[in-house]
C-alpha positions in Angstrom: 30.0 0.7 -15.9 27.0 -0.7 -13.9 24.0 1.9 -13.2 23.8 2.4 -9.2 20.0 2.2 -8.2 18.5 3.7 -5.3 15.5 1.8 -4.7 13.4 3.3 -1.8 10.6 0.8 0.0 12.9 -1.5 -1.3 12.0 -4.2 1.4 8.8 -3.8 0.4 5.9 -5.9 -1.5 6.6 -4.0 -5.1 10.3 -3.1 -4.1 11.8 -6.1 -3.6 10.2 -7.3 -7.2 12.0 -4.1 -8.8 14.8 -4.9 -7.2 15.5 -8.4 -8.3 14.7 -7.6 -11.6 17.4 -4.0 -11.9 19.8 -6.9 -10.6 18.8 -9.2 -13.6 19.6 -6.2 -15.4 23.0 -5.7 -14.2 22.3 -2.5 -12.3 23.8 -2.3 -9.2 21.0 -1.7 -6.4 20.9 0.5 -3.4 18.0 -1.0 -1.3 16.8 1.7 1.1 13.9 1.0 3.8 13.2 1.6 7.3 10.9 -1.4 7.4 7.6 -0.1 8.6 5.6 -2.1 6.4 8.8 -4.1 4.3 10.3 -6.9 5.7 13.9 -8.4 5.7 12.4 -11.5 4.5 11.3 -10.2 0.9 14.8 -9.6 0.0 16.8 -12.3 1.9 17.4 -13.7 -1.6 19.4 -11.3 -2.6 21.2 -10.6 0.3 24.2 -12.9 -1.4 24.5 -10.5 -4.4 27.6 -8.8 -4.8 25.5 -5.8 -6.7 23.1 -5.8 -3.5 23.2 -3.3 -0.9 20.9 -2.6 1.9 20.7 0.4 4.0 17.9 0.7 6.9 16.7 4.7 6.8 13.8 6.6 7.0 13.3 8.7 3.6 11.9 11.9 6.2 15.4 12.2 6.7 18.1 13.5 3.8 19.9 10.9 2.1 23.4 11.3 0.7 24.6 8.9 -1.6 25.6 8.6 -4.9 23.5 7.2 -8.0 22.8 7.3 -11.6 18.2 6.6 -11.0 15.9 6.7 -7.7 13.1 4.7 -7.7 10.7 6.4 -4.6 8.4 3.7 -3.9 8.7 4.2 0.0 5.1 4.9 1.7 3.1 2.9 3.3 0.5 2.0 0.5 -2.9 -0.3 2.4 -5.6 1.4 4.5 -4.4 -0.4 7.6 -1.2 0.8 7.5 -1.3 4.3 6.5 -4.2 4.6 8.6 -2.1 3.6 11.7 -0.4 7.1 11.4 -1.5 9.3 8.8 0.7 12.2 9.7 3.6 9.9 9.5 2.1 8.7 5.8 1.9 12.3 4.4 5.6 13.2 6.1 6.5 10.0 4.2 4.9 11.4 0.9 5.4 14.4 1.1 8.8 15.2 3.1 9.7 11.9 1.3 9.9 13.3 -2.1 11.1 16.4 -1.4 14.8 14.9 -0.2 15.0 12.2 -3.0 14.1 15.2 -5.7 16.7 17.2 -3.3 19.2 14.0 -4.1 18.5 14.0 -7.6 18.9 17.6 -7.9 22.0 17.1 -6.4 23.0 14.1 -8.6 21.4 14.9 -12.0 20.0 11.5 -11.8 16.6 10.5 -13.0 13.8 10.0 -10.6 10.8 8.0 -10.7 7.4 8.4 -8.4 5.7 5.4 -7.4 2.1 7.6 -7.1 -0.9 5.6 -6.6 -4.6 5.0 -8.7 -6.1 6.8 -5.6 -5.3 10.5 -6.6 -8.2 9.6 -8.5 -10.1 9.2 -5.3 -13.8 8.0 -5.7 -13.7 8.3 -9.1 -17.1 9.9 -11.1 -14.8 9.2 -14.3 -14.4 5.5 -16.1 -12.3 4.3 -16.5 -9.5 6.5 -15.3 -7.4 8.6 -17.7 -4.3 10.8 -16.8 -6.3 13.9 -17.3 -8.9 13.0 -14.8 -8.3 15.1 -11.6 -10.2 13.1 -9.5 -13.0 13.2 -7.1 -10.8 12.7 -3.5 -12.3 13.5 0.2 -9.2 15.7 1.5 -10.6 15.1 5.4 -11.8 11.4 5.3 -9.5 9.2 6.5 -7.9 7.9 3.5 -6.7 11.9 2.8 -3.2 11.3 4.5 -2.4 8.6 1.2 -4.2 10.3 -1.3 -3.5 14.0 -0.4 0.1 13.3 0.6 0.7 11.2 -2.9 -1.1 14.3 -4.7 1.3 16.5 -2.9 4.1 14.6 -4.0 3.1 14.4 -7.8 3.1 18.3 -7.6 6.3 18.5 -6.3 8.0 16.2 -9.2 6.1 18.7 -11.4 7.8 21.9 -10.5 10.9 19.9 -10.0 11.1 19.2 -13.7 9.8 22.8 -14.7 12.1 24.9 -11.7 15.2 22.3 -12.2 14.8 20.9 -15.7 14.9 17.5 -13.2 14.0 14.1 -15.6 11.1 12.9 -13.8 9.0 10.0 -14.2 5.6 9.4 -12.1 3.5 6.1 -12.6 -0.2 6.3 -11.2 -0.4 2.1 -9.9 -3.4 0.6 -9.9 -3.9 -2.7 -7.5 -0.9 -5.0 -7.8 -0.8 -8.4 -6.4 1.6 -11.2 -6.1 4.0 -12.6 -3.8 6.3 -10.9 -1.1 2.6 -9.0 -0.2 2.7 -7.9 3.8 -0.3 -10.6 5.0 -1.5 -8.0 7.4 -1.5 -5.5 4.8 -5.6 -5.7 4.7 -5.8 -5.3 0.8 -8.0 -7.3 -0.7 -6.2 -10.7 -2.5 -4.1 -11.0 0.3 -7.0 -11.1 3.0 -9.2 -13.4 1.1 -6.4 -15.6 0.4 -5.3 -15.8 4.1 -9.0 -16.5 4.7 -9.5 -19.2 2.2 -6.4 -21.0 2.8 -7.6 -21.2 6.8 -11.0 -21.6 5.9 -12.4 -18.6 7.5 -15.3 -16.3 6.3 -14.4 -14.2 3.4 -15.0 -11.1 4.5 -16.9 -8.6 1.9 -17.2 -4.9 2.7 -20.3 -3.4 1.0 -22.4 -5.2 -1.5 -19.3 -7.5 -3.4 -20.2 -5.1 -6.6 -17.9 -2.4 -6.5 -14.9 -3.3 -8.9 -11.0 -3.5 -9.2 -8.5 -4.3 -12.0 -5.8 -6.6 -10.5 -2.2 -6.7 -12.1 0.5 -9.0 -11.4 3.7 -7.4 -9.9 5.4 -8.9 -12.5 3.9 -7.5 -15.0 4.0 -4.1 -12.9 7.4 -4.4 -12.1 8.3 -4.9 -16.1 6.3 -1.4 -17.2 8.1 0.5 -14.2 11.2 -0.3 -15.1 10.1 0.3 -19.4 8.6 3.6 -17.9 12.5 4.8 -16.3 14.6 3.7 -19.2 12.3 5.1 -22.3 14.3 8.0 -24.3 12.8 11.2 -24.5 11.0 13.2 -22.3 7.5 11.6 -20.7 4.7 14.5 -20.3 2.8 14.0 -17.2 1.7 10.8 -15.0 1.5 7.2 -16.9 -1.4 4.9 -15.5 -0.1 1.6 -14.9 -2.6 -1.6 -14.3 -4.8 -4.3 -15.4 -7.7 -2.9 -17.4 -9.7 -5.9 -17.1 -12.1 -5.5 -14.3 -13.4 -7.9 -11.6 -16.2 -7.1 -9.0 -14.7 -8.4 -5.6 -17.4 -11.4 -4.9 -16.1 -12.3 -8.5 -12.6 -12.2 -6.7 -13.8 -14.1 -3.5 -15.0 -17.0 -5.7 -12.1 -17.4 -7.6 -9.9 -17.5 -4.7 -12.4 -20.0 -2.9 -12.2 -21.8 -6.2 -8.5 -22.1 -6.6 -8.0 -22.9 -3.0 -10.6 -25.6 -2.5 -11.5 -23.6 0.5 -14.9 -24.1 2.9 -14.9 -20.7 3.3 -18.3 -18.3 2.9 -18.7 -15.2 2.3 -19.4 -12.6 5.0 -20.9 -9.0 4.4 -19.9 -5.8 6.2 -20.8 -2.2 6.1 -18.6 -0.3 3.5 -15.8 1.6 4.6 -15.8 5.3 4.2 -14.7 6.6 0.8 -13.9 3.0 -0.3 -14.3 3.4 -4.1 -16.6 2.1 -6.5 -15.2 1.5 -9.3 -11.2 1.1 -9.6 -9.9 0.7 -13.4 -7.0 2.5 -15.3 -7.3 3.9 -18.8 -3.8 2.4 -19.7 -3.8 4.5 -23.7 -0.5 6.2 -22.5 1.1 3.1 -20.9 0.6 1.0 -24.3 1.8 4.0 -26.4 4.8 5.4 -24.7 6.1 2.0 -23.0 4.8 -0.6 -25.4 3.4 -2.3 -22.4 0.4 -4.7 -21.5 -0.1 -6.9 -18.7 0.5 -10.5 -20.0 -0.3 -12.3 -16.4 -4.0 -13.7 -16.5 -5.6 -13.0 -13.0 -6.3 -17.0 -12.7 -2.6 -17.4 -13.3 -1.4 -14.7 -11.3 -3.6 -15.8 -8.1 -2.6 -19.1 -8.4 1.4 -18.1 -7.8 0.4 -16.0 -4.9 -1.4 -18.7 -3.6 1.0 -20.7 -3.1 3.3 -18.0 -1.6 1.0 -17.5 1.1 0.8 -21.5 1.7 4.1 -21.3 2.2 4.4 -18.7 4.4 1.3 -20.4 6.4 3.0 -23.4 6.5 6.3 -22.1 8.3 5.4 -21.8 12.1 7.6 -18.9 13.0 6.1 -16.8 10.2 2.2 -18.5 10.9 2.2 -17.4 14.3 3.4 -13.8 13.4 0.2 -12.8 11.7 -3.1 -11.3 12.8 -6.1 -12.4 10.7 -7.1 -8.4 10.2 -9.0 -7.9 7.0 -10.3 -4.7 4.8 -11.6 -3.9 2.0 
């Protein structure tokens, strides 16, 4: 029989990719989103699969259905939007994980945390290993993500040691590609919105500080390596690029492969934006056999051309705000 996937966030930039490719696998998919930041439009293409199912619901709120493996990926995951309500970000994190580990509980099933590269925080460590425990500002305004996905790695934890649950939590690094929200405010997907209309690229702080950028593909591929691998997995796995790129380096590669006009425009760094961004990936290349196999020119290129075409529909054109951050 088919394996039934519960996929939460799955309208979403990262879970729409898993979910085409569980389909490719022959799982059937549960698709579960309340489309705050996920859109129908990322998984209209597989709205004609018999193995498809969508279900619009807020993961604050229990969830009874039956599958074999949850994927929680359902938070809001750019500054713009988890800073737009942070007490409904860390209810999302937090509350979140504590009725899909109640479901799995329930089930038996194996569950996987989508956690995030910023329970590092501002890191004082580089690159970033698992055993780092960061260097996070629990007041500043990005608290409400990194707190509440902290929270929520804690709570997988005692899960596996109070329930003997089989968890799995991947710390993801910056991911990029196509089905990204274009007023999400990250990085790739602001310069390239501002390239491709020529418009100042906009630079927050000096253009030095760094970030490792990893195609969802190749993301995608280790989270789903990362859920089937035998055996018991022993704490968080970084998952990323480990090549790193300062962001002026980013700006001019976009300009580059756009054949943009644009310039670049300096602004005053935001509070607690990080320095440095890059994963030790040791565990990752061990455990899963995994490394990212999409060049960043390559990778850049494909998303570029997803965000022509979005650009290039009016209905959608007219839809977004030309809102930028770092």
């Amino acid at each position: 029989m088919k394996k039934r996937v519960l996929v939460t966030g799955g309208a979403g930039f990262l879970g729409s990719h898993l979910c085409a490719r569980l389909l490719e696998q022959e799982c059937q998919v549960l698709c579960v989103d309340n489309y705050f930041t996920g859109t129908r439009r990322n998984i209209e293409p597989l709205l004609g699969e018999p193995a498809f199912e969508v279900m619009r619901h807020d993961v604050t709120f229990p969830l009874y259905v039956e599958v074999d493996e949850i994927y929680n990926l359902a938070c809001p995951a750019s500054p713009i939007h988890y800073q737009h309500d942070p007490v409904q970000t860390t209810k999302t994190s937090v509350i979140g994980a504590i009725n899909m580990l109640g479901l799995a509980k329930r089930l038996r099933a194996r569950i996987l945390q989508a956690s995030t590269s910023e329970v590092y925080g501002d890191p004082d460590v580089h690159p970033q290993t698992e055993e780092y425990r960061g260097h996070v500002n629990l007041a500043g305004p990005r608290g409400c993500y990194d707190e509440g996905k902290r929270c929520a790695e804690t709570l997988f934890y005692d899960y596996k040691r109070q329930h003997r649950l089989a968890i799995r939590v991947a710390r993801i690094f910056n991911t990029y590609g196509p089905n990204m929200h274009p007023q999400d405010g990250r990085v790739v997907s602001s310069f390239i919105i501002q390239a491709l209309n020529n418009q100042p690229i906009t630079i927050y702080g000096s253009g030095s500080q760094t970030r490792s950028f990893c195609y969802v593909d190749d993301l995608v591929d280790a989270l789903t390596r990362l859920m089937n691998v035998e055996g018991d997995v022993d704490g968080p796995v970084n998952l990323g690029n480990p090549f790193e790129t300062t962001i002026s380096e980013l700006a001019g590669l976009i300009i580059s492969l756009v054949g943009s006009r644009s310039r670049l425009e300096f602004r005053p760094l935001p509070q607690d934006d990080p320095r440095q961004r890059c994963p030790d990936i040791t565990r990752a290349k061990q455990i899963l056999h995994w490394l990212p196999a999409v060049p960043l020119k390559e990778g850049l290129s494909r998303t570029i051309r997803y965000f022509d075409s979005l650009l290039s529909s009016p209905n959608e054109a007219k839809k977004i705000v030309w809102k930028v951050a770092s």
